[in-house]
N, C-alpha and C positions, 0 to 999 in steps of 0.2 A: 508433416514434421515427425521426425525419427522419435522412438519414446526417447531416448539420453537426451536430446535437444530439449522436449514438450518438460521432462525430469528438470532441467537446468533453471529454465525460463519460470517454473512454477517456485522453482525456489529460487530465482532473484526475485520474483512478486514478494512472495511472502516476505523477506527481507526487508522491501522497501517498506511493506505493511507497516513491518516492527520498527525499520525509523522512522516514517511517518507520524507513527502513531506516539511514539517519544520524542518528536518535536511536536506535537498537537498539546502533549503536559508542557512541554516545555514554555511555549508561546501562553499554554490557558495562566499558568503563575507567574508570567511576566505578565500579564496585560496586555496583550499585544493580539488582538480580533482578528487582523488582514491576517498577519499568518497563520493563525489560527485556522480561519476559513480556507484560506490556502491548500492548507495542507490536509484537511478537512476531505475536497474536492479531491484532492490527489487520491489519498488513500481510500479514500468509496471508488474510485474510477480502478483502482488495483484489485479490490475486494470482488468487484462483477467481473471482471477476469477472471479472477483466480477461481472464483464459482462457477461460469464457464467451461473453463479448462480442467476442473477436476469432476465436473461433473457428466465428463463424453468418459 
């Protein structure tokens, strides 16, 4: 992967991190568990990525 590509890709992760991570408030003060976990799983699965790839 070209660094501009590895560049792009590390910063759609992060991105998704930061909505994830404000729909995970969002779901915890509605009450709402499923999404909560949901999204829970998403953004840990982006996190070991993003740790990953910034870490070569």
């Amino acid at each position: 992967m070209t660094p501009e590509k590895l560049h792009d890709f590390v910063s759609w992760l992060s991105s998704q991190v930061d909505h994830l991570t404000s729909t995970i408030n969002d779901a915890h003060e509605k009450q709402n568990p499923g999404r909560e976990a949901q999204c829970e799983g998403m953004r840990d699965a982006f996190m070991r990525c993003l740790n990953k790839l910034t870490k070569e």
